[in-house]
Every structure is written in C-alpha cells, then in structure tokens.
N, C-alpha and C positions, 0 to 999 in steps of 0.2 A: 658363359658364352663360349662355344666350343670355337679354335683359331681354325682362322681365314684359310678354304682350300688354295693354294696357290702352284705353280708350276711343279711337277714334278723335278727334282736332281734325279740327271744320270751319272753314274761313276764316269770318270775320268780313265780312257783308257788308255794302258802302258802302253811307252813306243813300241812300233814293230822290234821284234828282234836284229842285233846289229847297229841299230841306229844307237849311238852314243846320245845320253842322256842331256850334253852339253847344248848336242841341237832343239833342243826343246825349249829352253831356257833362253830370254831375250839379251842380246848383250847388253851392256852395263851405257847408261850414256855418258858423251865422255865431255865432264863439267868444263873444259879449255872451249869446248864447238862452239860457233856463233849460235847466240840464242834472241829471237827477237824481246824487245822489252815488253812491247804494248801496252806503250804507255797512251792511254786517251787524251788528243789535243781537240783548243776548241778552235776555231778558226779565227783570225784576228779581222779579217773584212779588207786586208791587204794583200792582193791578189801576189805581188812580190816577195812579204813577208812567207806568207802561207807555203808558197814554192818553195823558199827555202826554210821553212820548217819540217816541209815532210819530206828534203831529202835526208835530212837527220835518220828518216827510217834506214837508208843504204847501210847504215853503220850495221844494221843488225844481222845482216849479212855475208859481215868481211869479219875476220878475225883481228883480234885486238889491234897489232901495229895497224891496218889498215883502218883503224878509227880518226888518227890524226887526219889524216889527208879533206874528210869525210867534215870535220870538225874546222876545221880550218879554210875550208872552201866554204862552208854557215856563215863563220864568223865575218870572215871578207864580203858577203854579201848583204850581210844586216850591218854590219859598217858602213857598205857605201849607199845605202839606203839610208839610213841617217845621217852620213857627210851630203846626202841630197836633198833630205828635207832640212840640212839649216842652207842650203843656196839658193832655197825659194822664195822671192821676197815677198815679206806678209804684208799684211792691211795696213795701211797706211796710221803714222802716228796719228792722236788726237790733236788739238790743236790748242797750244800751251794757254791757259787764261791768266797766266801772271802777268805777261807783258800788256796788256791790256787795259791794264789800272787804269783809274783816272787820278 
C-alpha cells in the first residue's frame, strides 16, 4: 500500500540578514512565574464552601509569598463555616425509655 499523500513541507526560511538568530528563538520560561495548577474541583452544593474554594484559584496568580495571604484567608473562612454549623441547634433528642420502666 503505497503512504498517505499528505501536506506538502516547505523549507523553513533563514532570518532576514542582520536579524540575530537569538530573535528567532522563544525565550526560555522562567520556572519561579506563577503558574496556574488546574487542578479540577467538584462542587460541594455549599454555596459558602464552593466561594471559598475557588478562591484558592487567586493563588495561581500571585507569586509564592503571596500564597499565604490567599491560604490563610480559606482557611478562616471554612473555620468559621464549621464554628457555625456546630452553633446551629439540631433535632431535638429522642426521648430516653429507661426512665419509663415499670
């Protein structure tokens, strides 16, 4: 089976004269930059939680020291999200059948 006709290659042609080689060539990136994670979340169906999970993404935009700020403002906010769900008072207890002997 004779191979697949496909796109012709054209040569790659040399920079104009004068232009240094260097320009041609992309610069190198530089591994310190913020890089985002993309890391996939799934939603948790808590409209406060969810808020403060995806500002977690802001971190991927600030350079390292700028992570604590980022981290530590989450953290205080799923803290007092759970200091608020134990101040909500639950269902009422059941009603004890020990005392009730005869």
């Amino acid at each position: 089976m004779p191979p697949a006709a496909g796109p012709a290659e054209l040569p790659v042609p040399d920079p104009a004269p004068g232009v240094a080689a260097e320009t041609a060539v992309e610069p190198e990136a530089d591994p310190a930059a913020p890089a985002p994670l993309d890391v996939p979340r799934t939603p948790t169906g808590e409209a406060d939680v969810d808020a403060l999970l995806d500002r977690l993404g802001d971190a991927d935009h600030l350079a390292t020291d700028g992570h604590v700020e980022v981290y530590e403002d989450v953290h205080r906010g799923l803290r007092d999200t759970l200091t608020a769900l134990d101040a909500r008072p639950g269902p009422p207890a059941p009603p004890s059948t020990y005392g009730n002997r005869s």
